[in-house]
N, C-alpha and C positions, 0 to 999 in steps of 0.2 A: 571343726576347730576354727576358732577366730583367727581372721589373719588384721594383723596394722600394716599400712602403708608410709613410710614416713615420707614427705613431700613436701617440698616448697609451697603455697599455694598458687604461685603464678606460674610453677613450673606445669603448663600447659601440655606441651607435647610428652614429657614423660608418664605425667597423670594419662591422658586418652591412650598411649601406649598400654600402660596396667590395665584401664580400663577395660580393653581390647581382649588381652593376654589372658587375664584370669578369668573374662564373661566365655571365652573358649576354652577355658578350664572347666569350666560351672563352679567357680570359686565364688564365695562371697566375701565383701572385705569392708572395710571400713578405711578411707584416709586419714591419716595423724599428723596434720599441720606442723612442716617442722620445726626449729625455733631459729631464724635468721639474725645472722650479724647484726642488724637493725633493731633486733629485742633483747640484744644484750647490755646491759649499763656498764658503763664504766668500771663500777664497782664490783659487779659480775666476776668483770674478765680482769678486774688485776688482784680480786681473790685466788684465779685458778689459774692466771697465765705461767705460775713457775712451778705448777705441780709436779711437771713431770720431767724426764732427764732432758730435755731441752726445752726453750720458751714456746707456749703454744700460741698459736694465730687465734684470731678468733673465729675464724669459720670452725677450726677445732672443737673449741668450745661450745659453739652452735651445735654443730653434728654431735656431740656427747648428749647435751641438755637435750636434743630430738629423742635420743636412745632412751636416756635418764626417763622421758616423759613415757616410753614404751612401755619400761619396766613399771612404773609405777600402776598402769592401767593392767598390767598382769596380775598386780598382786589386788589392785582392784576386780577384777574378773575372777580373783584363784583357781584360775586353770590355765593349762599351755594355749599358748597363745604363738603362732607363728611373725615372726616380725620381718619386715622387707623395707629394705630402700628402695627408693622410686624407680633406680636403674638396674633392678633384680630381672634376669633374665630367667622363668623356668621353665623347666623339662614338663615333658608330659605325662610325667610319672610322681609328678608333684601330689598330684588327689588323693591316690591310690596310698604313698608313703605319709599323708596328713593322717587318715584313718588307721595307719598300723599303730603310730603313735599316741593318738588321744589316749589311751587307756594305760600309757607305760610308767610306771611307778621307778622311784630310787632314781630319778634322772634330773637334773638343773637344768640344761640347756642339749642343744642336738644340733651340730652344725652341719647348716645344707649346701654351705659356699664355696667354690674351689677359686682359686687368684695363683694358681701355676706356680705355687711356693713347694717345698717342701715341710711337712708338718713333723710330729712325732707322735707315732699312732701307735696300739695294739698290733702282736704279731699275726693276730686273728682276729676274729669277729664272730659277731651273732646275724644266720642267715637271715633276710626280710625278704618282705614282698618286693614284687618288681627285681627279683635278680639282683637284687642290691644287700650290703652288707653294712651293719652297725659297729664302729671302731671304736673304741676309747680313743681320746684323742687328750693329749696330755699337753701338746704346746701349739699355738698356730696365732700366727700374728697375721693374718691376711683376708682380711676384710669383716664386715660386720652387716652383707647387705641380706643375709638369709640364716634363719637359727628360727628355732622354736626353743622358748624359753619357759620353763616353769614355775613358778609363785615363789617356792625355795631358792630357784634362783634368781630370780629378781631381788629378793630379799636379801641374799648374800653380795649381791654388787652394789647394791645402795651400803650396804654393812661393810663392803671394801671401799667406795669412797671415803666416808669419814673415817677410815682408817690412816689412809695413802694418798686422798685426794684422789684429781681424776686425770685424764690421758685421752691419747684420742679411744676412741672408742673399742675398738679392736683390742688395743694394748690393755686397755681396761678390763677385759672381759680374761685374756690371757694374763694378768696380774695378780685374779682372782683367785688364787691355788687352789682353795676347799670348793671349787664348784666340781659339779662331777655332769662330766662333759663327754658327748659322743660324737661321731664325723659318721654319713652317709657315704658312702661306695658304692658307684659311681657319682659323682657329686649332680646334683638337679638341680643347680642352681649358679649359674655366676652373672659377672659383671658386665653391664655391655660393654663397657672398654675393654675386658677380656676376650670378646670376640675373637680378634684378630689373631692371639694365641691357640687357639684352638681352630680353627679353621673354620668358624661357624659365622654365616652371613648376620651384620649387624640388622638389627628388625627396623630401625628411625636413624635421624638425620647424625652424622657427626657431630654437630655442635650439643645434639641433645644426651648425647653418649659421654660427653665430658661434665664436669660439674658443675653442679648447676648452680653456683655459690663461689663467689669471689672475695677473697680476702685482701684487707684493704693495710694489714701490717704483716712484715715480717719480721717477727722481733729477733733482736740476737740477742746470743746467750754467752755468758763471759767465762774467766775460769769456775765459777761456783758447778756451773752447769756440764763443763769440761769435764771436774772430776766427779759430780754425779753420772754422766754417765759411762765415765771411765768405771764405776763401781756397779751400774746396774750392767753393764757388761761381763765385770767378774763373773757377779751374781749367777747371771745368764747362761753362763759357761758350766758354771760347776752343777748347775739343775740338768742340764744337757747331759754331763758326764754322767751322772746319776740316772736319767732316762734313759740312754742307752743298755744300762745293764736289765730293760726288761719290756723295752719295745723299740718301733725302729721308726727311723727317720726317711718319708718317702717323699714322693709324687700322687696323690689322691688322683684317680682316677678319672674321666667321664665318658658318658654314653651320647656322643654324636646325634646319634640315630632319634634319642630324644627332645630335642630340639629343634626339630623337623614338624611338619604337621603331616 
Protein backbone atom coordinates (compact mmCIF):
# COMPACT_ATOMS: atom_id res chain seq x y z
CA UNK A 1 0.00 0.00 0.00
CA UNK A 2 1.25 3.50 -0.72
CA UNK A 3 1.78 5.48 2.30
CA UNK A 4 2.04 9.89 2.02
CA UNK A 5 3.87 11.58 4.55
CA UNK A 6 2.61 15.12 4.98
CA UNK A 7 5.49 17.48 6.14
CA UNK A 8 6.72 20.76 6.36
CA UNK A 9 9.88 20.57 4.29
CA UNK A 10 12.08 22.11 6.71
CA UNK A 11 10.66 20.10 9.37
CA UNK A 12 13.99 18.25 9.69
CA UNK A 13 13.91 16.31 12.74
CA UNK A 14 10.29 14.99 12.24
CA UNK A 15 11.13 13.88 8.39
CA UNK A 16 14.68 11.83 9.82
CA UNK A 17 12.22 10.54 12.65
CA UNK A 18 9.81 8.94 9.83
CA UNK A 19 12.58 8.25 7.91
CA UNK A 20 13.97 6.15 10.78
CA UNK A 21 10.41 4.75 11.90
CA UNK A 22 9.16 3.21 8.71
CA UNK A 23 12.94 1.99 7.04
CA UNK A 24 12.50 -0.24 10.58
CA UNK A 25 9.24 -1.00 9.41
CA UNK A 26 10.30 -2.04 5.87
CA UNK A 27 7.64 0.70 4.88
CA UNK A 28 7.96 2.44 1.73
CA UNK A 29 6.64 6.00 1.53
CA UNK A 30 6.78 8.98 -0.30
CA UNK A 31 6.75 12.69 1.49
CA UNK A 32 3.90 15.29 0.61
CA UNK A 33 5.21 18.70 0.93
CA UNK A 34 2.76 20.31 3.10
CA UNK A 35 1.16 23.56 2.29
CA UNK A 36 2.46 26.44 4.81
CA UNK A 37 1.03 29.65 6.00
CA UNK A 38 3.47 31.23 3.75
CA UNK A 39 1.61 29.64 0.40
CA UNK A 40 -1.38 30.80 1.39
CA UNK A 41 -2.86 34.30 -0.38
CA UNK A 42 -4.77 36.41 1.23
CA UNK A 43 -7.64 35.50 -0.81
CA UNK A 44 -7.19 31.81 0.10
CA UNK A 45 -7.80 32.39 3.51
CA UNK A 46 -10.51 35.00 3.71
CA UNK A 47 -12.51 32.67 1.12
CA UNK A 48 -12.44 29.82 4.01
CA UNK A 49 -11.58 31.66 7.28
CA UNK A 50 -15.49 31.62 8.26
CA UNK A 51 -16.39 28.21 7.00
CA UNK A 52 -16.64 26.71 10.02
CA UNK A 53 -18.42 27.34 13.58
CA UNK A 54 -15.57 29.56 14.57
CA UNK A 55 -12.99 31.76 12.53
CA UNK A 56 -10.25 29.60 11.38
CA UNK A 57 -6.22 30.59 11.78
CA UNK A 58 -4.49 29.94 9.10
CA UNK A 59 -2.27 27.27 10.07
CA UNK A 60 -5.90 25.69 10.00
CA UNK A 61 -6.38 26.20 6.65
CA UNK A 62 -2.78 25.17 5.80
CA UNK A 63 -3.23 21.72 7.60
CA UNK A 64 -6.68 21.18 5.65
CA UNK A 65 -5.19 22.26 1.92
CA UNK A 66 -1.95 19.52 3.08
CA UNK A 67 -4.94 16.77 3.60
CA UNK A 68 -6.99 18.33 0.61
CA UNK A 69 -3.56 17.67 -1.46
CA UNK A 70 -3.63 13.92 0.09
CA UNK A 71 -6.85 13.06 -1.12
CA UNK A 72 -6.46 14.33 -4.26
CA UNK A 73 -3.32 12.07 -5.01
CA UNK A 74 -5.73 9.17 -3.90
CA UNK A 75 -7.98 9.58 -6.35
CA UNK A 76 -5.00 10.13 -8.57
CA UNK A 77 -3.48 6.66 -7.55
CA UNK A 78 -7.33 4.98 -7.29
CA UNK A 79 -6.46 2.97 -4.61
CA UNK A 80 -5.97 3.14 -0.64
CA UNK A 81 -3.56 5.00 0.07
CA UNK A 82 -2.47 5.19 3.93
CA UNK A 83 -1.87 8.98 4.88
CA UNK A 84 0.33 10.16 7.97
CA UNK A 85 1.35 13.47 9.60
CA UNK A 86 4.74 13.85 10.14
CA UNK A 87 4.25 13.40 14.00
CA UNK A 88 2.42 9.74 13.54
CA UNK A 89 3.86 7.52 15.89
CA UNK A 90 3.47 3.55 14.73
CA UNK A 91 3.12 0.30 16.24
CA UNK A 92 4.69 -2.56 14.97
CA UNK A 93 1.83 -4.07 13.84
CA UNK A 94 1.43 -1.35 11.28
CA UNK A 95 2.81 -3.81 8.06
CA UNK A 96 1.15 -6.63 8.95
CA UNK A 97 -2.70 -4.50 9.24
CA UNK A 98 -1.58 -2.45 5.68
CA UNK A 99 -1.62 -5.91 3.91
CA UNK A 100 -5.13 -7.06 5.50
CA UNK A 101 -6.55 -4.10 4.22
CA UNK A 102 -5.32 -3.56 0.48
CA UNK A 103 -7.94 -5.80 -0.84
CA UNK A 104 -10.99 -4.50 1.48
CA UNK A 105 -13.95 -3.44 -0.67
CA UNK A 106 -17.33 -1.10 0.60
CA UNK A 107 -14.91 0.91 2.75
CA UNK A 108 -13.96 5.05 2.52
CA UNK A 109 -11.56 5.51 5.00
CA UNK A 110 -10.18 3.21 8.12
CA UNK A 111 -9.02 5.05 11.04
CA UNK A 112 -5.59 3.99 12.70
CA UNK A 113 -5.45 7.05 15.28
CA UNK A 114 -6.15 7.07 18.97
CA UNK A 115 -5.91 10.97 20.89
CA UNK A 116 -7.59 9.46 24.40
CA UNK A 117 -11.11 10.99 23.26
CA UNK A 118 -14.00 8.93 23.46
CA UNK A 119 -15.48 7.95 19.98
CA UNK A 120 -18.82 6.37 18.95
CA UNK A 121 -18.17 2.88 17.70
CA UNK A 122 -19.83 -0.46 16.75
CA UNK A 123 -20.89 -2.77 19.67
CA UNK A 124 -18.79 -5.38 17.89
CA UNK A 125 -16.45 -5.86 15.25
CA UNK A 126 -14.96 -7.84 12.66
CA UNK A 127 -11.95 -10.02 13.98
CA UNK A 128 -8.21 -8.98 11.94
CA UNK A 129 -4.95 -9.84 12.01
CA UNK A 130 -2.54 -8.99 14.72
CA UNK A 131 -5.36 -9.45 17.54
CA UNK A 132 -6.99 -6.46 16.54
CA UNK A 133 -10.44 -5.66 15.70
CA UNK A 134 -12.30 -3.54 12.81
CA UNK A 135 -15.16 -0.96 14.34
CA UNK A 136 -17.61 1.10 12.52
CA UNK A 137 -16.82 4.16 13.85
CA UNK A 138 -19.64 6.63 13.39
CA UNK A 139 -18.16 9.87 15.21
CA UNK A 140 -14.61 10.89 16.36
CA UNK A 141 -13.25 14.30 16.06
CA UNK A 142 -9.65 13.50 17.40
CA UNK A 143 -6.96 13.81 15.03
CA UNK A 144 -6.20 13.23 11.37
CA UNK A 145 -2.57 11.98 11.72
CA UNK A 146 -3.20 8.23 10.51
CA UNK A 147 -6.34 6.71 8.29
CA UNK A 148 -6.09 4.85 5.07
CA UNK A 149 -8.37 6.50 2.84
CA UNK A 150 -10.03 5.22 -0.41
CA UNK A 151 -10.65 6.87 -3.81
CA UNK A 152 -14.53 6.78 -2.83
CA UNK A 153 -13.57 8.46 -0.11
CA UNK A 154 -11.50 11.05 -1.09
CA UNK A 155 -14.08 11.76 -3.67
CA UNK A 156 -16.81 12.31 -1.03
CA UNK A 157 -14.79 14.83 1.02
CA UNK A 158 -13.77 16.91 -1.95
CA UNK A 159 -17.86 16.46 -2.60
CA UNK A 160 -18.38 17.59 1.20
CA UNK A 161 -16.35 20.65 0.80
CA UNK A 162 -18.24 22.41 -1.90
CA UNK A 163 -20.95 21.47 -0.13
CA UNK A 164 -20.13 22.86 3.61
CA UNK A 165 -16.84 24.48 2.96
CA UNK A 166 -13.92 23.27 4.96
CA UNK A 167 -12.78 22.96 8.79
CA UNK A 168 -9.98 21.80 10.47
CA UNK A 169 -9.30 18.64 9.07
CA UNK A 170 -10.38 16.24 11.45
CA UNK A 171 -13.81 18.07 11.82
CA UNK A 172 -13.98 17.65 8.11
CA UNK A 173 -13.65 14.28 7.69
CA UNK A 174 -16.31 13.70 10.78
CA UNK A 175 -18.82 16.29 8.95
CA UNK A 176 -18.73 13.98 6.11
CA UNK A 177 -21.76 11.61 7.15
CA UNK A 178 -21.98 9.41 3.86
CA UNK A 179 -18.54 8.24 4.31
CA UNK A 180 -18.35 4.78 5.68
CA UNK A 181 -15.73 4.77 8.04
CA UNK A 182 -13.95 2.08 10.31
CA UNK A 183 -11.56 2.53 13.70
CA UNK A 184 -8.69 -0.29 14.23
CA UNK A 185 -8.68 -2.06 17.99
CA UNK A 186 -6.13 -1.66 19.48
CA UNK A 187 -5.29 1.69 17.93
CA UNK A 188 -1.37 1.55 15.97
CA UNK A 189 -1.07 4.68 15.71
CA UNK A 190 -0.87 8.07 17.66
CA UNK A 191 0.46 11.38 18.18
CA UNK A 192 3.65 12.08 19.77
CA UNK A 193 2.26 14.58 21.92
CA UNK A 194 0.03 11.68 23.11
CA UNK A 195 2.87 10.06 24.44
CA UNK A 196 2.62 11.32 27.59
CA UNK A 197 -1.00 9.93 28.03
CA UNK A 198 -0.36 6.61 27.40
CA UNK A 199 2.84 6.08 29.16
CA UNK A 200 4.79 5.53 26.16
CA UNK A 201 8.61 7.04 25.96
CA UNK A 202 8.59 10.12 23.41
CA UNK A 203 11.08 8.78 20.30
CA UNK A 204 12.54 12.90 19.56
CA UNK A 205 13.21 16.05 21.09
CA UNK A 206 10.06 17.97 22.70
CA UNK A 207 10.09 20.90 20.79
CA UNK A 208 9.75 18.46 17.72
CA UNK A 209 6.81 16.71 19.27
CA UNK A 210 4.76 20.00 19.31
CA UNK A 211 3.83 21.82 15.97
CA UNK A 212 5.65 22.29 13.78
CA UNK A 213 3.78 25.43 12.30
CA UNK A 214 2.92 28.75 13.88
CA UNK A 215 0.03 30.77 13.34
CA UNK A 216 0.46 34.18 13.00
CA UNK A 217 -3.47 35.33 13.65
CA UNK A 218 -6.08 34.48 16.07
CA UNK A 219 -9.18 35.74 14.58
CA UNK A 220 -12.30 36.29 16.67
CA UNK A 221 -15.46 35.29 16.06
CA UNK A 222 -18.67 37.67 16.89
CA UNK A 223 -22.22 36.74 17.41
CA UNK A 224 -22.58 35.36 13.77
CA UNK A 225 -20.30 32.57 14.85
CA UNK A 226 -21.68 32.48 18.56
CA UNK A 227 -24.98 31.22 17.22
CA UNK A 228 -23.43 28.98 14.52
CA UNK A 229 -22.00 27.18 16.74
CA UNK A 230 -24.72 27.33 19.25
CA UNK A 231 -26.57 25.25 16.29
CA UNK A 232 -23.80 23.03 15.22
CA UNK A 233 -23.99 22.00 18.91
CA UNK A 234 -27.78 21.21 18.72
CA UNK A 235 -26.97 19.48 15.59
CA UNK A 236 -24.25 17.48 17.49
CA UNK A 237 -26.45 16.46 20.24
CA UNK A 238 -29.41 15.16 18.50
CA UNK A 239 -26.90 12.74 15.96
CA UNK A 240 -25.40 11.48 19.48
CA UNK A 241 -28.94 10.73 20.77
CA UNK A 242 -29.57 8.82 17.67
CA UNK A 243 -26.20 6.89 17.85
CA UNK A 244 -26.70 5.74 20.99
CA UNK A 245 -29.62 3.69 20.12
CA UNK A 246 -27.23 1.40 18.11
CA UNK A 247 -23.62 1.65 19.13
CA UNK A 248 -21.68 2.94 22.12
CA UNK A 249 -19.59 5.71 23.04
CA UNK A 250 -16.02 4.62 24.38
CA UNK A 251 -12.20 4.67 24.96
CA UNK A 252 -10.39 3.00 21.86
CA UNK A 253 -7.96 1.01 23.06
CA UNK A 254 -4.04 0.36 22.49
CA UNK A 255 -1.27 -2.21 22.67
CA UNK A 256 1.72 -0.80 24.61
CA UNK A 257 3.64 -3.54 23.99
CA UNK A 258 3.66 -2.40 20.22
CA UNK A 259 5.50 0.45 20.34
CA UNK A 260 8.30 -1.00 21.70
CA UNK A 261 10.90 -2.58 19.42
Amino acid sequence: MDILIISLPNAKERRDFQQNQLSKLGLEFEFLDATSIHDLNEATYKKHYQDWQRPLKTTEVACYYSHRRAWNRVIQFNKPVLILEDDALLSKYVPELLKDFADKENTDLINLENRARKKFVSRSGESITCNSKLLRLYQDRTGAAGYILWPSGAKKLIQCEEKKGIALADAHITACNNLIVYQVEPSPIIQLDHCKYYDIKNPISNNASDSSVSSHNNPKGGVFFWLRRIYSQVKLGIRQLFLVTFSTRRYIKIDKKGFYD
